[in-house]
DRENLO-752302 format. One line per field, with one value per atom (N, C-alpha, C, O, CB): residue number from 1; residue in three letters; atom name; x, y, z. Coordinates in pm, whole numbers, plus 50000, padded with zeros to 5 digits. Glycine has a CB too. Layout:
N
i	(NUM|...)
aa	(ALA|...)
at	(CA|...)
east	(X|...)
north	(Y|...)
up	(Z|...)
//
This chain:
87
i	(1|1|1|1|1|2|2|2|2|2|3|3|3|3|3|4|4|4|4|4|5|5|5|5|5|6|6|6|6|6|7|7|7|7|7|8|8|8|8|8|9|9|9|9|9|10|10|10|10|10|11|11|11|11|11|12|12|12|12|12|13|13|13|13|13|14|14|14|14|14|15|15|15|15|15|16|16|16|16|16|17|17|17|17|17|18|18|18|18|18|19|19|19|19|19|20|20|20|20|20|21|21|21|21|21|22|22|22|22|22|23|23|23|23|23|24|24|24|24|24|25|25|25|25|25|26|26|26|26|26|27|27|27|27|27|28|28|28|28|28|29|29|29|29|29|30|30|30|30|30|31|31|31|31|31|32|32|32|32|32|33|33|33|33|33|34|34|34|34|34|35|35|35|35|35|36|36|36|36|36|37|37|37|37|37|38|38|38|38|38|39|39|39|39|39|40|40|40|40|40|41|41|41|41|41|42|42|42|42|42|43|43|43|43|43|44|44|44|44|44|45|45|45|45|45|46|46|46|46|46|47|47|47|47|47|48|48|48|48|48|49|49|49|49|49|50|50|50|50|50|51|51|51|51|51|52|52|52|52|52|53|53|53|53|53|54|54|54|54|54|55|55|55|55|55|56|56|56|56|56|57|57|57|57|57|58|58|58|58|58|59|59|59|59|59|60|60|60|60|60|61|61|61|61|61|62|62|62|62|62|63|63|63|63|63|64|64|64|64|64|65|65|65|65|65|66|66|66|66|66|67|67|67|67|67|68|68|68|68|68|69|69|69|69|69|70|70|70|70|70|71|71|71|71|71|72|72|72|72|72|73|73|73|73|73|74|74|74|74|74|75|75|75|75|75|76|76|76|76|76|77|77|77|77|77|78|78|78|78|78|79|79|79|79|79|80|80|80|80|80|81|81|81|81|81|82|82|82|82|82|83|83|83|83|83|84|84|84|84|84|85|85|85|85|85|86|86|86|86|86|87|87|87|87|87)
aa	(UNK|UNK|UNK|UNK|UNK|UNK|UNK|UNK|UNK|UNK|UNK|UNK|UNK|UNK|UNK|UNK|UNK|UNK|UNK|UNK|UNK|UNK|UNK|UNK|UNK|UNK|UNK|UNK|UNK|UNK|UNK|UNK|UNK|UNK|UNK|UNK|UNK|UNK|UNK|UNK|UNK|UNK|UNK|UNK|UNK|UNK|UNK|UNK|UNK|UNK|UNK|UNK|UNK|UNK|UNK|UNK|UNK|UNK|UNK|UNK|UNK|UNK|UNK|UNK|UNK|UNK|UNK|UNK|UNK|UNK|UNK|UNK|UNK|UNK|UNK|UNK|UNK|UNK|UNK|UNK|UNK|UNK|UNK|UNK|UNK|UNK|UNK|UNK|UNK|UNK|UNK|UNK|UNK|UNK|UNK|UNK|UNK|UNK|UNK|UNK|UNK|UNK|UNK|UNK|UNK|UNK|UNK|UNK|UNK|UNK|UNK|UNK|UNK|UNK|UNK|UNK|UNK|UNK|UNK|UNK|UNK|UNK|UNK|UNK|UNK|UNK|UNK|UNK|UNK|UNK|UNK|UNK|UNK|UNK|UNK|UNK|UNK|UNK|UNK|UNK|UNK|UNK|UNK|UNK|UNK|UNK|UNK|UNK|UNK|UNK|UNK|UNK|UNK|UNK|UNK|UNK|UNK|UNK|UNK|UNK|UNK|UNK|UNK|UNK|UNK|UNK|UNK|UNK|UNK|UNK|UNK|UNK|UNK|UNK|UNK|UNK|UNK|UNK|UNK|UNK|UNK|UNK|UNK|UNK|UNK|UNK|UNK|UNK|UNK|UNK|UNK|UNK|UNK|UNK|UNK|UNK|UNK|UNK|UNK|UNK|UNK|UNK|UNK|UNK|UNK|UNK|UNK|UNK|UNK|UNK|UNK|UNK|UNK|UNK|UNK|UNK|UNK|UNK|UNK|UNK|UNK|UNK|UNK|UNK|UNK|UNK|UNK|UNK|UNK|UNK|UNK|UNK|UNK|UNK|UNK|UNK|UNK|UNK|UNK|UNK|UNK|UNK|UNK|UNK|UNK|UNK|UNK|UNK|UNK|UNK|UNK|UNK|UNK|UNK|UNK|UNK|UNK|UNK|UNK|UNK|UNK|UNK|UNK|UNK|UNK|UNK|UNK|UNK|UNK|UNK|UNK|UNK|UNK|UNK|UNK|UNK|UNK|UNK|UNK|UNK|UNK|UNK|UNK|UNK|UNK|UNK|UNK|UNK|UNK|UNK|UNK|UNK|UNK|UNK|UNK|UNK|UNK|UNK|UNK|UNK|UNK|UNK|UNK|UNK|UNK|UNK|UNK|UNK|UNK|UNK|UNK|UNK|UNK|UNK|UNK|UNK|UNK|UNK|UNK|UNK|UNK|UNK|UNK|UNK|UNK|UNK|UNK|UNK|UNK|UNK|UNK|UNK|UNK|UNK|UNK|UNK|UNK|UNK|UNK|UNK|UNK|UNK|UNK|UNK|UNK|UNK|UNK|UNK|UNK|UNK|UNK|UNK|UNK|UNK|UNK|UNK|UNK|UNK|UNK|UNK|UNK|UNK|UNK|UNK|UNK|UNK|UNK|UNK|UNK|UNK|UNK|UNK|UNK|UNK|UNK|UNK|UNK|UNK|UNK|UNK|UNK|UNK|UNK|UNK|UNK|UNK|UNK|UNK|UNK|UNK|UNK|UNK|UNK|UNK|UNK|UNK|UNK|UNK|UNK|UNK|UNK|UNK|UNK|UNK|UNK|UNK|UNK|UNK|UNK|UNK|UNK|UNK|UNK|UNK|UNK|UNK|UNK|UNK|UNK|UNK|UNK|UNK|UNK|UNK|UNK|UNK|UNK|UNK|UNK|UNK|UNK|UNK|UNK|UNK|UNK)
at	(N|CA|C|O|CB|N|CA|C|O|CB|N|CA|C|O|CB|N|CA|C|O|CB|N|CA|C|O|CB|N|CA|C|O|CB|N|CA|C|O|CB|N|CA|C|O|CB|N|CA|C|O|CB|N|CA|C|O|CB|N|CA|C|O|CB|N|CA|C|O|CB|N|CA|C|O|CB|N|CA|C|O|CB|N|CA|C|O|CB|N|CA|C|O|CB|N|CA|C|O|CB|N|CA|C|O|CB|N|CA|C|O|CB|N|CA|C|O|CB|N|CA|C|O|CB|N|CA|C|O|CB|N|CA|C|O|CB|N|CA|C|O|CB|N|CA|C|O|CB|N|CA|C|O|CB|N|CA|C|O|CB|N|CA|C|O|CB|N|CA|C|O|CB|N|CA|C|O|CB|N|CA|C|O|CB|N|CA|C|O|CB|N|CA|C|O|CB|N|CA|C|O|CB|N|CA|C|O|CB|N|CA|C|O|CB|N|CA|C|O|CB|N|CA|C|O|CB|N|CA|C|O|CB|N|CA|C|O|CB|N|CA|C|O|CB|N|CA|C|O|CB|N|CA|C|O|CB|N|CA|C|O|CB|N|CA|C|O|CB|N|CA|C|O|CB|N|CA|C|O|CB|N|CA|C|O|CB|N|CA|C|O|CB|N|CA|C|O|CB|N|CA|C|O|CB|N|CA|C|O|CB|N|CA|C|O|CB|N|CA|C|O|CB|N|CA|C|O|CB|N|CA|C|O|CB|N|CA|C|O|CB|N|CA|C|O|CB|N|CA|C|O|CB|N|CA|C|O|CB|N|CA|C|O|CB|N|CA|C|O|CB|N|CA|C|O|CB|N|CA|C|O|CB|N|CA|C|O|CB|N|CA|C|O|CB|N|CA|C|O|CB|N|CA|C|O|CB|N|CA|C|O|CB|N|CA|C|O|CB|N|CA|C|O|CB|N|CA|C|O|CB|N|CA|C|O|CB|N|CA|C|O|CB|N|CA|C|O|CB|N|CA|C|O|CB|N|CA|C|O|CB|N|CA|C|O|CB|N|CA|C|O|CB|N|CA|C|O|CB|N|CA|C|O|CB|N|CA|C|O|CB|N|CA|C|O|CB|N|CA|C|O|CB|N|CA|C|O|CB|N|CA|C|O|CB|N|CA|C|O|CB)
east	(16397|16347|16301|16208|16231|16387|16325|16211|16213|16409|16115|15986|15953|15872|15913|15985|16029|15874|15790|16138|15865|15689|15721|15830|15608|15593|15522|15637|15693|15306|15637|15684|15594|15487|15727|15612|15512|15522|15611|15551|15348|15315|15355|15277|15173|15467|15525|15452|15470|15707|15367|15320|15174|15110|15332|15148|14988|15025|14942|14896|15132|15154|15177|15109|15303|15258|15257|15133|15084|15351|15062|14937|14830|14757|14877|14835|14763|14797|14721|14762|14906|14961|14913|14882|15135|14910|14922|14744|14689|15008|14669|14492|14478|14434|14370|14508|14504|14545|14465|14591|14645|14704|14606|14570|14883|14569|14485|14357|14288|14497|14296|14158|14109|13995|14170|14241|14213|14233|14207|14301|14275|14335|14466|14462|14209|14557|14674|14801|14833|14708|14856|14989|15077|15042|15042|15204|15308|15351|15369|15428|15361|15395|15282|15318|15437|15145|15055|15087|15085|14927|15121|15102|15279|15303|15007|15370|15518|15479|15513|15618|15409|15345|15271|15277|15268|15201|15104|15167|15119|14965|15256|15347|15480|15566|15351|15501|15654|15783|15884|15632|15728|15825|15886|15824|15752|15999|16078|16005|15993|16294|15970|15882|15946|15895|15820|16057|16137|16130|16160|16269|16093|16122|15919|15874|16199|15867|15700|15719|15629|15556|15745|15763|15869|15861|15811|15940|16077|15957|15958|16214|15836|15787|15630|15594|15771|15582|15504|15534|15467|15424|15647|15720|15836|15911|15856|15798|15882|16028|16101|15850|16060|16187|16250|16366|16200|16220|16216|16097|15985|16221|16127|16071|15965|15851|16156|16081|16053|16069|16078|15883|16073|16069|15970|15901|16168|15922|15811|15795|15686|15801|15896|15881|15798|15723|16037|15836|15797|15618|15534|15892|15643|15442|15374|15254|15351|15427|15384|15321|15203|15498|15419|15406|15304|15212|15572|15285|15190|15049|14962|15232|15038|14903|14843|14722|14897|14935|14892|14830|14729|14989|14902|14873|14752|14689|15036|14747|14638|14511|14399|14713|14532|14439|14386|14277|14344|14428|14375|14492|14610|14332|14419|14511|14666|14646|14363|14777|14903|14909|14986|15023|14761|14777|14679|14640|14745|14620|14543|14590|14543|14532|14719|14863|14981|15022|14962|14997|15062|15039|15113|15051|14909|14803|14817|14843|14617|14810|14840|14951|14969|14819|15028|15150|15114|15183|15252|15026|14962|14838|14763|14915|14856|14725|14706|14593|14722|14828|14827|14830|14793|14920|14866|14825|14752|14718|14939|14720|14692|14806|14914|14715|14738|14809|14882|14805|14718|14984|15027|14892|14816|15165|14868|14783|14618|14529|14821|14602|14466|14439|14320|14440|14556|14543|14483|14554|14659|14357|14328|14418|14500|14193|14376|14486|14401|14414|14570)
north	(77239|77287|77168|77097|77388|77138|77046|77088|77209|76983|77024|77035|76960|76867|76966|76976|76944|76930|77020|77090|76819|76791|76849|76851|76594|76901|76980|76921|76813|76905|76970|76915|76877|76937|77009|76732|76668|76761|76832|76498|76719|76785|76701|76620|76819|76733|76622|76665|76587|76613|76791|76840|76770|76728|76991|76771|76694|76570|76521|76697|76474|76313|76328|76249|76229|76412|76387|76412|76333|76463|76532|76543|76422|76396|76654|76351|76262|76120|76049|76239|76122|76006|76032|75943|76008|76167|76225|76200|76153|76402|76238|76224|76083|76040|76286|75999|75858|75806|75725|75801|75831|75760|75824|75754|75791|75952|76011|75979|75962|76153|75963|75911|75745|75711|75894|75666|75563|75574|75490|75462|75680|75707|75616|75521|75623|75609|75537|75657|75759|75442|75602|75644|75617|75535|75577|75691|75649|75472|75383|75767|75453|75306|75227|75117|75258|75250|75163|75145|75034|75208|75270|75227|75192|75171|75382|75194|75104|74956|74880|75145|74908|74781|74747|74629|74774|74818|74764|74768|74695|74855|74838|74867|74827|74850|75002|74759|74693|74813|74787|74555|74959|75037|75141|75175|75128|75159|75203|75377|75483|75224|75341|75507|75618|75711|75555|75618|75735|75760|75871|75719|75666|75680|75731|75785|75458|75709|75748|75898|75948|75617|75965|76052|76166|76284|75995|76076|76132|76212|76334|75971|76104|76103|76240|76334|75936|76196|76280|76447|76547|76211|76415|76603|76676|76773|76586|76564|76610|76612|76680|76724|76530|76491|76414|76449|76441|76335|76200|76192|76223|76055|76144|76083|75978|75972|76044|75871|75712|75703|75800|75653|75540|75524|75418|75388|75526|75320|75260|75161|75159|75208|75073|74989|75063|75006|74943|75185|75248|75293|75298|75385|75329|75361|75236|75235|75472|75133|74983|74988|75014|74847|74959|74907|75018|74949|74910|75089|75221|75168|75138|75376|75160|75130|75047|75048|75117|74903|74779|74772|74702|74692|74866|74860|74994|75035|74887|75033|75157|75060|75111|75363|74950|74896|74992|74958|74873|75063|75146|75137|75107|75319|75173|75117|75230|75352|75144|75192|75236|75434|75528|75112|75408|75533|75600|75701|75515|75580|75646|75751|75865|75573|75696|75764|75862|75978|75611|75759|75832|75974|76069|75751|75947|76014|76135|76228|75947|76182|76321|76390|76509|76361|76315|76370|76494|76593|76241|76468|76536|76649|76695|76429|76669|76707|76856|76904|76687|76934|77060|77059|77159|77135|76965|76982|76869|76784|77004|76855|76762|76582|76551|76867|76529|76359|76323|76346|76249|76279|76233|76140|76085|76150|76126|76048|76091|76007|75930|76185|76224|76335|76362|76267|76435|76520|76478|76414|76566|76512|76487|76583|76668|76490|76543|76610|76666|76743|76534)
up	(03449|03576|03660|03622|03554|03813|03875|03954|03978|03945|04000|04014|04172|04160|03878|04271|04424|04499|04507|04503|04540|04580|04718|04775|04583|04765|04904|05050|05062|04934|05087|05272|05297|05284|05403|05353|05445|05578|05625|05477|05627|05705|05867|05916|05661|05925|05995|06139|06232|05989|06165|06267|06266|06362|06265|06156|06145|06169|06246|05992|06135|06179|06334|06400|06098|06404|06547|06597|06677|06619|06552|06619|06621|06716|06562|06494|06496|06612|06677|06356|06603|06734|06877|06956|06755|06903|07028|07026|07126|07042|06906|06942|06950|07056|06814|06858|06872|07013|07060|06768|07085|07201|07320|07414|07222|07310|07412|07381|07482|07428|07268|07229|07312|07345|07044|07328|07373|07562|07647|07286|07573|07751|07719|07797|07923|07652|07677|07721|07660|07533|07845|07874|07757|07672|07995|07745|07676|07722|07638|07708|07864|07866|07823|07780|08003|07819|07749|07613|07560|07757|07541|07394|07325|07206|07300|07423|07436|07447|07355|07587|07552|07571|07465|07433|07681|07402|07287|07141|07054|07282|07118|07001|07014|06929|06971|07138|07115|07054|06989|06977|07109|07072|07232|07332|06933|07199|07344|07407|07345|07293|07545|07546|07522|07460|07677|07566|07480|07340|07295|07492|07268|07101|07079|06977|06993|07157|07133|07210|07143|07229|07262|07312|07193|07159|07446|07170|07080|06971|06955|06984|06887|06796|06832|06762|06765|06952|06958|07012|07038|07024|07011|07057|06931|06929|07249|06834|06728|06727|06654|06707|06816|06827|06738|06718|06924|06686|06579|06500|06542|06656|06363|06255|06239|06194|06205|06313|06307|06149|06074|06371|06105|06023|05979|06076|06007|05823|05812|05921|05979|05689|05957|06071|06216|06296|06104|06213|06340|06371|06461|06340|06173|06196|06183|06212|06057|06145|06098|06220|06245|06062|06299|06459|06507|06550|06563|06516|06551|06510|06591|06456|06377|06305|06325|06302|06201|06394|06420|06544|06559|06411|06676|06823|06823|06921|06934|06711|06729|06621|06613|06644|06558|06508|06370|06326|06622|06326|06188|06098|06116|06211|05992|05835|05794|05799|05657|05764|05796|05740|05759|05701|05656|05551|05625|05566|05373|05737|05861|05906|05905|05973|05963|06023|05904|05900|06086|05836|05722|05644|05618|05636|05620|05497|05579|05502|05463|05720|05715|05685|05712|05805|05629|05593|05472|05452|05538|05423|05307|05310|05224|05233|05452|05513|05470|05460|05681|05443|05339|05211|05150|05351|05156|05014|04967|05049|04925|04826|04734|04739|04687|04588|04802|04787|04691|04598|04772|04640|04527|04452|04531|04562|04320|04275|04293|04280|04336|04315|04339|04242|04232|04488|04136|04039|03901|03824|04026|03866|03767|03667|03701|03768|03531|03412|03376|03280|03296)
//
């Protein structure tokens, strides 16, 4: 029996971009300018259009100044984290 881990919660990662970028008052071209990423592709990301990939939240985490698993970690935001189950 294979045993298939949770869906990330990909609505809780956009939401979190969209509070982060509005928490600071940044336009989409502010946080393109500060993340060196194209505004269409931040837009793509905060409307659930696109994914991105690690390079993409790298760059995110760095121009938003908080740690990569800030952003990430809600991926998990419905269930239990990998590594956090005691036996």
């Amino acid at each position: 029996m294979t045993i298939l881990p949770p869906d990330p919660d990909t609505t809780a990662l956009r939401l979190q971009l969209a509070r982060l970028r509005v928490e600071r008052g940044w336009s989409f071209d502010e946080l393109a300018s500060r993340s060196g990423l194209a505004r269409r592709t931040l837009i793509d990301l905060e409307h659930g259009r696109a994914a991105g990939n690690v390079a993409t939240w790298h760059a995110l985490a760095h121009a938003f100044d908080v740690p990569i698993d800030h952003l990430l970690g809600t991926l998990c935001s419905d269930h239990t984290p990998p590594g956090t189950h005691t036996p």
